[in-house]
N, C-alpha and C positions, 0 to 999 in steps of 0.2 A: 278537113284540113289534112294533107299528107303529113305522115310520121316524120319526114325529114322535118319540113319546118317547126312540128311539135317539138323534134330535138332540140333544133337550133334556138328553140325560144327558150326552151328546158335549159340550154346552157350559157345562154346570157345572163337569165336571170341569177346565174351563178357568179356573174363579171362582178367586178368594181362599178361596173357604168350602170345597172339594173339601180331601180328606185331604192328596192330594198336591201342592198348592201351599203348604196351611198348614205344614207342613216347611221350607217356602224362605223361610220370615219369621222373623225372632229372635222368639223367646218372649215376650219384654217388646212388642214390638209388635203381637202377634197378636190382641190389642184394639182396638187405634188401628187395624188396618187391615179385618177383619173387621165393626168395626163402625161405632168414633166417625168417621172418612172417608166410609164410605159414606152414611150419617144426615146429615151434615155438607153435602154434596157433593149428595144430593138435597135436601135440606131448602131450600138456594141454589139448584137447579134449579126446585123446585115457588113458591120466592119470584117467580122471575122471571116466570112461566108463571102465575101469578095479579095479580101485577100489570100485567100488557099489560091486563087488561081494567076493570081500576082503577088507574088511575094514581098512582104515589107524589106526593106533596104535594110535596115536596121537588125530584125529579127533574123534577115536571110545571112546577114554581114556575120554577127553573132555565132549561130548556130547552123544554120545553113540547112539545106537539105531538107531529109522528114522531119529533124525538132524543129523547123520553122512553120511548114505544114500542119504539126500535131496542136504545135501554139496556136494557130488559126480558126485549126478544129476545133478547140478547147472556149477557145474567144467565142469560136459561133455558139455553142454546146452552153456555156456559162450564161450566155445573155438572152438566149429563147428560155431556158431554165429561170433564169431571176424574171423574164418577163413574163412567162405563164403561172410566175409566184407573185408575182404583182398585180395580175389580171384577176386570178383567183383567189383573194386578197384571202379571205374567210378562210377556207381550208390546204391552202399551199402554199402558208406561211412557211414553213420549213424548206420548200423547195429556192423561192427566193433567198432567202439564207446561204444556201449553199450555192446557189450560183451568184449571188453578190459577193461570195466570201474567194471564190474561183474567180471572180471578175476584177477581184482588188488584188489578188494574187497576179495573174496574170499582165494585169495593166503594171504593176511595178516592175515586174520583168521586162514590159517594156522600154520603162523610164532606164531601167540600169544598162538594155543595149544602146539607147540612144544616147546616153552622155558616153559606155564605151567605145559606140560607133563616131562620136565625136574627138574623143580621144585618138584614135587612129586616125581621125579626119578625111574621111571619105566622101563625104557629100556637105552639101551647104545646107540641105532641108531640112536638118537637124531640129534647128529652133521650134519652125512650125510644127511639126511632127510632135515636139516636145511639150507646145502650146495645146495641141489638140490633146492628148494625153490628159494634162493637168485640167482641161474644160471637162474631160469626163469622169477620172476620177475621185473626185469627192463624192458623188452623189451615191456611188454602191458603198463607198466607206461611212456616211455619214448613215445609210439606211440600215446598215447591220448594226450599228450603236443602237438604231432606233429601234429597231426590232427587240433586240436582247434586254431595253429598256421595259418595252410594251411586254414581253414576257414574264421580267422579273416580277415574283410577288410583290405584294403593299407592303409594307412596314407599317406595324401598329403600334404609335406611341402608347409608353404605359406610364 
């Protein structure tokens, strides 16, 4: 067997999808993390990563220029970061974290240029725009709760 595929098998079994990580997830989540997170998590990576080359209306209206750019960057940079922290469940927990916490950062900055890009009334795509927003961000806001949960110590009744 060539060393490449010894790697590649070396580093699945590291994923969330290998037999013996999906064990180390409760039952009821092994959906949420297997799939809806990963989909999620790139879905906001590949947003960001298409938009540097087309500018959001919104973000460009706002800021314009390189901080519409750098936001893009950041969007791509945060959602490969929480994805390779969700892939890696076991040891890059912390990475997730920080790009979920950059991801819910980010996504409200967008929600505040689209109601001011509405304000100004620029365009009519506002709503949808606004819609697809709120479908993505709960899901990094609710996973950092969950995380900081899963971290905290037990509490021992005395």
């Amino acid at each position: 067997m060539s060393s490449a595929r010894v790697w590649v098998r070396g580093l699945f079994q590291k994923t969330v999808w290998s037999r013996f990580n999906m064990s180390k997830i409760p039952s009821r989540f092994q959906l949420l993390y297997t799939l809806v997170l990963p989909f999620k998590y790139f879905m906001l990576a590949l947003y960001g990563a298409m938009s540097i080359g087309v500018p959001i209306s919104s973000i460009d209206l706002i800021f314009g220029g390189i901080y519409g750019d750098l936001w893009s960057d950041g969007l791509m940079v945060a959602g490969i970061l929480a994805f390779l922290g969700v892939i890696f469940y076991d040891r890059l927990l912390w990475v997730e974290v920080v790009g979920a916490v950059f991801l819910v950062t980010l996504m409200v900055l967008y929600v505040g240029c689209i109601f001011t890009a509405a304000l100004v009334g620029a365009e009519s795509f506002r709503l949808l725009s606004f819609l697809l927003v709120m479908v993505f961000l709960p899901m990094p806001s609710w996973r950092i709760l969950d995380i900081v949960r899963e971290l905290r110590p037990p509490r021992h009744v005395s």
